[in-house]
C-alpha positions in Angstrom: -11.3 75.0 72.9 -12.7 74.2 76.4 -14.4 70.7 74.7 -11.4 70.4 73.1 -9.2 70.0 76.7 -12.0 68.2 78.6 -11.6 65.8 75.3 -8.1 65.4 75.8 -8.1 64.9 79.2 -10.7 62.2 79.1 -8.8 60.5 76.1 -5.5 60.5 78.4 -7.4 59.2 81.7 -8.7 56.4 79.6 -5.2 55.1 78.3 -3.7 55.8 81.2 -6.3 53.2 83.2 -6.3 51.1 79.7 -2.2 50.7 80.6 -2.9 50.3 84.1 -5.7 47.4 83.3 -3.2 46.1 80.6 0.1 45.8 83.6 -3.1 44.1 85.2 -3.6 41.8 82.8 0.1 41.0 81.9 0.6 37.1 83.0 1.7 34.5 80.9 -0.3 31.1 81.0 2.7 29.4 82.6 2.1 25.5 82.4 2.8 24.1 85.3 0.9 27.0 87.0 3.8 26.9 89.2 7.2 24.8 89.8 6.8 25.3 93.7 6.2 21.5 94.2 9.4 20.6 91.6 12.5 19.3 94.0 14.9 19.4 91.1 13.4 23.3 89.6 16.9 25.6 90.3 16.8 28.7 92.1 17.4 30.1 88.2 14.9 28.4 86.8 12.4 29.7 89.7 13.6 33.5 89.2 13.2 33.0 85.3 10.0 31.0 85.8 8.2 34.5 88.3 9.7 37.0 85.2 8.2 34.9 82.3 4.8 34.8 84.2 4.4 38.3 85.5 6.5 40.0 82.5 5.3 38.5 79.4 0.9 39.2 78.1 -1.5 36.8 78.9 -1.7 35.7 75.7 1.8 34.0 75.6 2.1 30.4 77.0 5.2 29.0 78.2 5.6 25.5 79.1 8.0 24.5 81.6 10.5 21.0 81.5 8.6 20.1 78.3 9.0 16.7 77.2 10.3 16.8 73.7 11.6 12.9 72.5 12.8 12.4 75.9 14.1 15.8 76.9 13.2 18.2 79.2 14.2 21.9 78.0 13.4 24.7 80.9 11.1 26.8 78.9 9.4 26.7 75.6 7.7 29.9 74.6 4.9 30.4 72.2 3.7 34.0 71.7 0.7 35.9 70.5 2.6 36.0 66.8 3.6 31.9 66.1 6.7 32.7 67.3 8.8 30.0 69.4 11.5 30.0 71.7 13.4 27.8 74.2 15.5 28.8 76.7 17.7 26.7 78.9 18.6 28.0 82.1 22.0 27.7 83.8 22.7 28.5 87.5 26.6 28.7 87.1 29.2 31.2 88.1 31.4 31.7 85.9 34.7 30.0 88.6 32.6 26.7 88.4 33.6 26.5 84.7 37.3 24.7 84.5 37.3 24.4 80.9 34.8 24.7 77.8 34.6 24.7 73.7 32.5 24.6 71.3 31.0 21.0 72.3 31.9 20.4 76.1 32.2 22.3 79.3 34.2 20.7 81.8 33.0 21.8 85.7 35.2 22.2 88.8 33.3 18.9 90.2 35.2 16.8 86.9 31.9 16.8 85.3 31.9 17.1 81.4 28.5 18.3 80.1 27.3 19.5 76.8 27.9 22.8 75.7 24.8 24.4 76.8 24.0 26.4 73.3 24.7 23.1 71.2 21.9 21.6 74.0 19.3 24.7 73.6 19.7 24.4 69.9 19.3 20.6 69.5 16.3 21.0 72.0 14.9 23.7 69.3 15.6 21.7 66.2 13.4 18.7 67.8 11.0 21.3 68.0 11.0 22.4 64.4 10.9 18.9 63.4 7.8 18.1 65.2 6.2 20.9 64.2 7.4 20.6 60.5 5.2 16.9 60.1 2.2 19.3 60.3 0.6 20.4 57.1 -1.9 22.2 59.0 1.4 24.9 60.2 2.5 25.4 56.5 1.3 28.4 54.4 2.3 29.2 50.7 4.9 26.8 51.0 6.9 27.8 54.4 6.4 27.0 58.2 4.0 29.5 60.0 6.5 29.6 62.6 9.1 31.5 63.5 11.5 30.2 66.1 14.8 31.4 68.5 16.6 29.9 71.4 18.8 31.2 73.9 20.8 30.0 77.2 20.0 32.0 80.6 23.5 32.5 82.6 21.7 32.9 86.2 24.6 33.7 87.5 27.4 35.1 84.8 27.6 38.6 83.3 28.2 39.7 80.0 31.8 40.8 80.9 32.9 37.6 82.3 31.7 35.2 79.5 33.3 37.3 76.9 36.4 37.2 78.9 36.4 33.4 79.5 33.9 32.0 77.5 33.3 33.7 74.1 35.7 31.2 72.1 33.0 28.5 72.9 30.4 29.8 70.5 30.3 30.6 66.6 30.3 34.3 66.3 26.3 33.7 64.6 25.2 32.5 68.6 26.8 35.4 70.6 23.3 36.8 70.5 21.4 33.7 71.7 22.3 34.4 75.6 21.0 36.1 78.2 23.0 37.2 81.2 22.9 38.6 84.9 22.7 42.1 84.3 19.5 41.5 81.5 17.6 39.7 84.1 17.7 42.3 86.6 16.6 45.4 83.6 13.7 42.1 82.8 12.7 42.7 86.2 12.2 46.4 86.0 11.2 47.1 82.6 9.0 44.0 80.9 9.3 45.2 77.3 13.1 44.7 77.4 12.0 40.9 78.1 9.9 40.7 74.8 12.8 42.9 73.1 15.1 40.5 73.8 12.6 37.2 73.1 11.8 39.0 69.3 15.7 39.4 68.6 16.7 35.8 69.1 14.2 35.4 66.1 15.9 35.1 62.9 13.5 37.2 61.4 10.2 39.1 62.2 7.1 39.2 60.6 5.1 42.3 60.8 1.3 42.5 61.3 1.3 38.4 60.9 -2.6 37.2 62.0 -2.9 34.5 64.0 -5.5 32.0 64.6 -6.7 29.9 67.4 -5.9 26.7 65.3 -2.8 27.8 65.0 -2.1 28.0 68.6 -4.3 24.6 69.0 -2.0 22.8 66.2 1.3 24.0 68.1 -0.4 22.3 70.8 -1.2 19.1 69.7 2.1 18.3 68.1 4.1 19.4 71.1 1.9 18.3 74.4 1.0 15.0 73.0 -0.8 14.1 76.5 -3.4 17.2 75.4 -4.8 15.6 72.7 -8.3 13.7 73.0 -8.4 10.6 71.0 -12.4 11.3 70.6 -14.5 8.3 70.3 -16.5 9.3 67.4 -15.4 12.5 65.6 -12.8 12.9 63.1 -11.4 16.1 64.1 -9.0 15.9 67.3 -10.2 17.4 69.8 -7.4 19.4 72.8 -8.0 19.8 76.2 -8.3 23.4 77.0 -5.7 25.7 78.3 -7.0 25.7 81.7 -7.4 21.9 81.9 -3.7 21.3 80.9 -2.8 24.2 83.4 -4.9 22.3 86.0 -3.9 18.9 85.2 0.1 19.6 85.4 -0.3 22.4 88.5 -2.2 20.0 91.0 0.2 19.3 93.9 0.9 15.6 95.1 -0.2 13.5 98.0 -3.8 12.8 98.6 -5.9 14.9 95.7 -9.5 15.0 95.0 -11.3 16.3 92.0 -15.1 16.3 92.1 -16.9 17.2 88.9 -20.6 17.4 87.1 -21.1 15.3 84.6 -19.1 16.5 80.9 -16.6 18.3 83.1 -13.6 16.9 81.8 -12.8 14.7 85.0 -11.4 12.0 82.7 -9.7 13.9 80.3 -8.0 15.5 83.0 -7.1 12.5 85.0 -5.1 10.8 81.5 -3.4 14.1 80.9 -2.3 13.9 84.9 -1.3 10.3 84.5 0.7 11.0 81.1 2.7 14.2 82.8 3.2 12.2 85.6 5.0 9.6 83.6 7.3 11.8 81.7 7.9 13.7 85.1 8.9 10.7 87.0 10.2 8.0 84.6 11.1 5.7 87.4 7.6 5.7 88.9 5.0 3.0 88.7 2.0 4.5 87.9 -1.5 2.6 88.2 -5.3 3.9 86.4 -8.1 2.5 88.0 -11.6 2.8 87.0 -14.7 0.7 87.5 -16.1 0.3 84.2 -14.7 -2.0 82.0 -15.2 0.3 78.8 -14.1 3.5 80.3 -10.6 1.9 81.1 -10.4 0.3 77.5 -11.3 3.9 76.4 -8.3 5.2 78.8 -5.7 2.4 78.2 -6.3 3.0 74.4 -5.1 6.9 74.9 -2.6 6.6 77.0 -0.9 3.9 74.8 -1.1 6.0 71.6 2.0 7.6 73.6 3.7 4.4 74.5 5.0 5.0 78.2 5.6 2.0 79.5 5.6 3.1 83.2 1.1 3.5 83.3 -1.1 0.4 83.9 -4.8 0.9 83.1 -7.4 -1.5 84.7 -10.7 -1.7 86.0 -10.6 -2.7 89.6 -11.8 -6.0 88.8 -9.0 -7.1 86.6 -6.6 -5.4 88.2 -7.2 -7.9 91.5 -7.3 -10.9 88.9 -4.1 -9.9 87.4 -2.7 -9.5 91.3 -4.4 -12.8 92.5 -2.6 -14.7 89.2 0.6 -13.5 89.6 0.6 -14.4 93.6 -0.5 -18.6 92.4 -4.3 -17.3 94.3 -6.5 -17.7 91.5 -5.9 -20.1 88.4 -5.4 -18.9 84.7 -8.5 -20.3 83.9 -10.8 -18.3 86.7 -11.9 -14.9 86.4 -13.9 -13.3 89.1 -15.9 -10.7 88.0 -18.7 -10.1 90.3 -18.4 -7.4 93.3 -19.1 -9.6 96.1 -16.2 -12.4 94.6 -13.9 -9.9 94.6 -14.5 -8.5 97.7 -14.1 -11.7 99.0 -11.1 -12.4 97.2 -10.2 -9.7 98.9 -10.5 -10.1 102.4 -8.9 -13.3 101.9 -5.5 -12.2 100.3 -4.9 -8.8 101.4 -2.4 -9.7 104.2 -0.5 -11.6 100.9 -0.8 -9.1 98.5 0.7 -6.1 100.7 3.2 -8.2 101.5 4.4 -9.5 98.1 3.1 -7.8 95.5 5.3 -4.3 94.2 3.7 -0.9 95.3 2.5 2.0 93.3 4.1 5.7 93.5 1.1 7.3 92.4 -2.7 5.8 92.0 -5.3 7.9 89.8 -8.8 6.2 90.2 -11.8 7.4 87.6 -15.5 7.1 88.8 -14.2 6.5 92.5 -18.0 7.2 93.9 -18.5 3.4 92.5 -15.6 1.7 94.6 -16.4 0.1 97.4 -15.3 0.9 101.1 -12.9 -2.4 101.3 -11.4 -1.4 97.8 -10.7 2.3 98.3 -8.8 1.2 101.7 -6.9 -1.3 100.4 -6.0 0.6 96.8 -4.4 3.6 99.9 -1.9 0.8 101.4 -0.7 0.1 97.7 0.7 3.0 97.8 4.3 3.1 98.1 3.7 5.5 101.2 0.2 5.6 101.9 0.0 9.1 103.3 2.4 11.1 101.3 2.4 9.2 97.7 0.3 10.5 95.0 -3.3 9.6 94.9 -5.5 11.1 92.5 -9.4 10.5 93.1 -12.1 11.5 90.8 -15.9 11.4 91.4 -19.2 12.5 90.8 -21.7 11.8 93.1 -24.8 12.3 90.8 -23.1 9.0 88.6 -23.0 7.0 92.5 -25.2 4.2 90.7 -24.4 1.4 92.8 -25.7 3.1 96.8 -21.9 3.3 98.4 -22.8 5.7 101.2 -19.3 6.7 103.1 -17.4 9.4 103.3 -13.6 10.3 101.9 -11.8 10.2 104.9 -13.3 7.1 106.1 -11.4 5.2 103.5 -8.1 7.2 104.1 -8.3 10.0 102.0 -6.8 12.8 103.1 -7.9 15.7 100.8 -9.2 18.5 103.6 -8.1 21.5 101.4 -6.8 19.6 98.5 -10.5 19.0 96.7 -11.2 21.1 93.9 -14.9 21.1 92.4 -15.1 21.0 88.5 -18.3 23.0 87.8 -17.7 23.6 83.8 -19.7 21.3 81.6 -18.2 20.9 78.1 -20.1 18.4 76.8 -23.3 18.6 76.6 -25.8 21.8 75.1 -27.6 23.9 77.6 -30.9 22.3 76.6 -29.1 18.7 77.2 -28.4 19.5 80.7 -31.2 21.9 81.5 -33.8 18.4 80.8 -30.8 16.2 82.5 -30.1 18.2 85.5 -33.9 19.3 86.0 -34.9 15.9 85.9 -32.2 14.7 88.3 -33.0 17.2 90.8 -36.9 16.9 90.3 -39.1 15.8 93.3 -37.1 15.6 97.1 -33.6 14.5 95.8 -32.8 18.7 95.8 -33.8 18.5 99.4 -31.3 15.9 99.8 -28.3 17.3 98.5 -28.7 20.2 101.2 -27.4 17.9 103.6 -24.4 16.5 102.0 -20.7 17.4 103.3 -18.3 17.7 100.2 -16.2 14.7 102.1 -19.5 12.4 101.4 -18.8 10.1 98.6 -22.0 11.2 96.5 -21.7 14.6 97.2 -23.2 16.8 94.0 -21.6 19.3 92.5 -23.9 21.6 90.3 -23.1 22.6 87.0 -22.4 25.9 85.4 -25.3 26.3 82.9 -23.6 28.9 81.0 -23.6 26.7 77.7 -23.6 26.5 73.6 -27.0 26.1 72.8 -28.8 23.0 70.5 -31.7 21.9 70.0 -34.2 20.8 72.5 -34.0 17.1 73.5 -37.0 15.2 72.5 -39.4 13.3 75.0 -41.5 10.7 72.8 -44.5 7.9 73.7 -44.6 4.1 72.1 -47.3 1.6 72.1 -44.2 -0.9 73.1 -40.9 -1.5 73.6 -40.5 -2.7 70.0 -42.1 0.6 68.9 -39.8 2.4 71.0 -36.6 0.7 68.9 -38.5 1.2 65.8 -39.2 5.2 66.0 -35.6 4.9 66.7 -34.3 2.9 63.9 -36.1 5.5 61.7 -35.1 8.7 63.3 -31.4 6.9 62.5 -32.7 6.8 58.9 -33.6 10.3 58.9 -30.4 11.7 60.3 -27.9 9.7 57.9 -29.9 11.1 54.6 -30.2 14.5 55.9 -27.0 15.3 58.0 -23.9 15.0 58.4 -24.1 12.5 61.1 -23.0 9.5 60.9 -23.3 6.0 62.4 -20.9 5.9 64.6 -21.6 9.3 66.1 -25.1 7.9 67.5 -25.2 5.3 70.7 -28.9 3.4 71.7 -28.8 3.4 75.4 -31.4 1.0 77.6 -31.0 0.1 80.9 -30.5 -3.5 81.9 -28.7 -5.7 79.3 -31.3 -8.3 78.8 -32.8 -5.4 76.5 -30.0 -6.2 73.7 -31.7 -8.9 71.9 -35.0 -6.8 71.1 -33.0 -3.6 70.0 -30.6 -5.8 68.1 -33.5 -7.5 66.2 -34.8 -4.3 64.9 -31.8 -3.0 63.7 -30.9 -6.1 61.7 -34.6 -6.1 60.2 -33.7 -2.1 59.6 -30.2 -2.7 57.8 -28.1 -0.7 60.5 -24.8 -1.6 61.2 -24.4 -1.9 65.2 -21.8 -2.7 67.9 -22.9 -4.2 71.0 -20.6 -2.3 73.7 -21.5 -4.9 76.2 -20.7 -7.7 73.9 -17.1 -6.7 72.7 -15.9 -4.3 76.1 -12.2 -5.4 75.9 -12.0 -5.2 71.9 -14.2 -2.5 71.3 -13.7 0.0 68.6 -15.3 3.1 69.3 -14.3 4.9 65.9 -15.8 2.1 64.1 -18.6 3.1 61.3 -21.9 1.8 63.2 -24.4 2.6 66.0 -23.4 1.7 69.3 -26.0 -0.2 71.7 -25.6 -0.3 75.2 -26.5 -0.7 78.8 -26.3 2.6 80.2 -23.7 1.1 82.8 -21.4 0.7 80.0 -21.1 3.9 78.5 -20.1 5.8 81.7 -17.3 8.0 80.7 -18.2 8.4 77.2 -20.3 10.5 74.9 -21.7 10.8 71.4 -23.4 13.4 69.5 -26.4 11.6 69.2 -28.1 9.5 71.8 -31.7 7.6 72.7 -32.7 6.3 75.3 -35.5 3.5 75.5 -37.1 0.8 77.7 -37.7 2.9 80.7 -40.2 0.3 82.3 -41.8 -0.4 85.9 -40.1 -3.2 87.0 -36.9 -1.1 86.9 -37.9 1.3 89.8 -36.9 -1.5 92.0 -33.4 0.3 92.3 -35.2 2.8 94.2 -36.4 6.4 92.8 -33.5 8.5 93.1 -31.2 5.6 92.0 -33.0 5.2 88.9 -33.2 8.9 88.4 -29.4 9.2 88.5 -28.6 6.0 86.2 -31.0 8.1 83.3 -29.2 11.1 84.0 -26.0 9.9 83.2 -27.8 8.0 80.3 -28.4 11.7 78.8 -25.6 13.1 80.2 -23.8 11.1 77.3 -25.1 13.3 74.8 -23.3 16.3 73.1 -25.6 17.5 70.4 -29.0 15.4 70.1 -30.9 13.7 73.4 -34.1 11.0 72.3 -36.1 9.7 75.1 -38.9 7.1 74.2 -40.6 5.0 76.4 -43.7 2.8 76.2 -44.5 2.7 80.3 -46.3 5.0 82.8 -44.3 5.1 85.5 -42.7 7.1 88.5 -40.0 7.8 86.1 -41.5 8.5 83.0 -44.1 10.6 84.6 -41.5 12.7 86.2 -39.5 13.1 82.9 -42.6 14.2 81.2 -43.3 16.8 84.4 -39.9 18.6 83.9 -39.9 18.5 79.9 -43.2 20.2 80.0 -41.7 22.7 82.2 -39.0 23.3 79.7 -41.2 23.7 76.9 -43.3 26.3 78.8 
């Protein structure tokens, strides 16, 4: 009896703490994070915004001002069961309504505005129809999801819309609103929230199992911006939840992310850029990034969505386009060196300030390789230097090009508006064990002890919590023909006994005069290639072939498969730890496989084999 009532009493402490963990647990993903920073958000749409987030379970996400084919609903709801439902939100009394049917509602102010239940419904048949282009959402025939909308009166109680305003709706929608009086009962009790969210459902499905790709292809067909147009898989690939949450949360003004290598930086910064857009359609909005291929790779997402109010350059044609447009430079130049432009620069500033149209927000990609002069000048193009949006990402282990300065000397003004990325998605622990081990090798750790997060090449170490591969693979040559050789074969190897193909592998090397030799070899081995630094501004990445190129030139990008050769002496002339850091961004690139060869004894070589040895042990 006794074991009995001890029993009990332990079973009811547990679910009472269980519930108690549970009314911990309960928040929403709410995407934005938070509408704080929104001037045009209602005082309704901020009360509804704190109940969805703190009433509803943390595995329902709820998107607010969601742009569906131009539109902007408040809320769109996705729960735990496929189920959908949008919710416009109305701040009216029920005296600031002169007039209203079925189709308009005529205000005290002489505006006429659409019926706000014809609005939530068009809003949710957009919806449907997006979703309904999706095979992937269908099963036995029928849509996987299940879908309701409803309009919020703020301000209006049940009472007084069916005394004025019940004539306006078919007697089918009297149960698609929520008043005053429900709000205040969602505030106290959260299940009548998710009562009243499953009875604006036509129907419910009982015990219905959901999947994560079901969530994921929700996402994809509605948040367009989420989706990663990958450069050599197949499958589409989403940004995370906590990405998108990031990317659309992130206040304004000066904002700086700084993030280890596979951490999403870019991903993030297009999503930012193509929320930005659709949150401010009159802005002008301007990508910078320093790599010619990286802002092909960019320009080629953010076109798939065809917003017209994003320009994507590297810095170097972006002051070409400028200097054409002003009569400085003629159609038929093209500076493309760093000192020319600099000194195109200097020359024409005063000019371009003056005459050339400013930017409302500026979102710059591998910022640790701008220059001083640039950064300074890229700030006053702003359409208020201090308070417009600028959006700087960096990682000071890919500084390849020695710019020693810090944030703030530039005009960045990011003191407690810099957030460290420290998730690595990219690459396998074994990748960035080698990678990070090697970078870090010898006194560059000693280094990094000294650095103030405001220094431009500040390092940000990454989490090593990470899927695991197989380990990368460190291999000697006689030569540097040997070295393209071992590698033609492995190439060989892989296509006749996985499921890799060409264009998931990229050659890397480090100085382009290496091309011809690893071109040569693959043309005597029958494997289809594309030089990356022969075709940067009509490069297709998706194409079926290997992809050769200078390690400069693959910055921002990764492949399942990569080698690296031609690590040789005369190359240590960058200086040690400069070298170091352009080969760890060379493996950095891979996801799943990482060949090294080399055919040279060397500072370098000797200090890759030091730290694989370690590994092995």
């Amino acid at each position: 009896m006794w074991i009995n009532a001890v029993s009990n009493t332990i079973f009811s402490y547990i679910i009472m703490n269980y519930t108690a963990y549970r009314r911990i647990k309960v928040m929403a993903k709410m995407i934005p994070e938070n509408i704080s920073v929104y001037d045009k958000a209602t005082y309704g749409e901020k009360k509804i915004f704190t109940i969805l987030k703190t009433k509803l379970p943390d595995d329902y996400i709820v998107w607010y001002n969601l742009r569906i084919n131009g539109k902007h609903p408040d809320f769109v709801i996705l729960s735990n069961e496929l189920n959908i439902t949008v919710l416009e939100v109305k701040d009216w009394n029920v005296n600031y309504i002169k007039k209203a049917d079925k189709y308009i509602y005529e205000t005290y102010k002489d505006e006429k505005l659409r019926n706000p239940i014809e609005q939530v419904r068009y809003y949710m048949i957009e919806i449907v129809r997006k979703l309904e282009k999706d095979q992937q959402l269908y099963k036995d025939g029928y849509l996987k999801i299940n879908y309701g909308h409803a309009v919020v009166f703020c301000n209006i109680t049940r009472k007084e819309f069916y005394n004025k305003l019940i004539n306006t709706v078919d007697e089918k929608d009297r149960k698609c609103f929520i008043f005053k009086e429900e709000i205040s009962e969602f505030n106290k009790y959260k299940d009548k929230l998710i009562d009243k969210l499953d009875m604006l459902l036509p129907y419910k499905i009982v015990g219905k199992k959901i999947k994560e790709e079901d969530i994921n292809n929700v996402r994809k067909n509605l948040c367009e911006e989420v989706v990663i147009h990958h450069s050599s898989d197949d499958i589409i690939n989403l940004m995370s939840l906590e990405q998108e949450q990031f990317s659309k949360t992130i206040g304004y003004g000066h904002r700086v992310i700084k993030g280890c290598a596979g951490s999403g930086k870019t991903v993030i910064l297009m999503c930012r850029a193509k929320y930005l857009a659709d949150s401010h359609e009159d802005w002008n909005i301007l990508v910078l990034t320093y790599n010619k291929v990286l802002s092909k790779v960019i320009s080629n997402n953010i076109s798939c969505s065809q917003r017209q109010n994003i320009k994507v350059y590297n810095f170097h044609a972006w002051m070409n386009m400028i200097a054409k447009k002003l009569n400085l430079l003629s159609e038929n130049n093209y500076i493309n060196d760093d000192f020319s432009v600099t000194s195109l620069l200097s020359q024409c500033e005063k000019k371009i300030l003056t005459e050339f149209p400013k930017y409302d927000a500026i979102l710059i990609d591998e910022g640790q390789d701008f220059e001083q002069t640039w950064l300074k000048f890229i700030i006053k193009m702003l359409r208020d230097s201090e308070k417009s949006h600028l959006f700087f990402v960096s990682d000071g282990a890919q500084n390849l090009y020695s710019r020693k300065y810090t944030l703030k000397s530039v005009g960045i003004n990011a003191k407690g508006r810099t957030t460290q990325l420290t998730e690595n998605y990219r690459n396998t622990r074994q990748i960035l064990e080698y990678a990070y081990g090697f970078l870090m090798s010898s006194n560059y750790e000693q280094l990094c002890l000294v650095q103030e997060e405001d220094d431009n090449d500040y390092l940000i170490e990454p989490n090593m919590n990470l899927r695991s591969g197989s380990k990368p693979k460190l291999i000697y040559c006689n030569s540097f023909n040997c070295e393209v050789n071992d590698i033609c074969e492995k190439i060989k190897l892989l296509r006749s006994k996985t499921k890799i193909r060409e264009k998931d592998i990229c050659v890397v090397y480090p100085i382009t005069k290496m091309s011809d030799a690893v071109e040569r070899e693959f043309v005597k081995n029958k494997i289809k290639f594309e030089n990356i630094n022969r075709n940067k501004y009509a490069l297709k990445l998706d194409a079926e072939a290997v992809k050769l190129s200078t390690i400069h030139s693959v910055k921002g990008l990764d492949f399942k498969v990569v080698f690296i050769c031609g690590l040789n002496d005369y190359l240590e002339k960058r200086g040690y730890n400069e070298y170091k850091k352009l080969i760890y961004v060379g493996m950095t690139r891979a996801r799943d496989v990482l060949v090294i060869t080399y055919s040279s004894h060397n500072q370098i070589t000797q200090t890759l084999e030091r730290v694989y040895e370690k590994l092995k042990g």
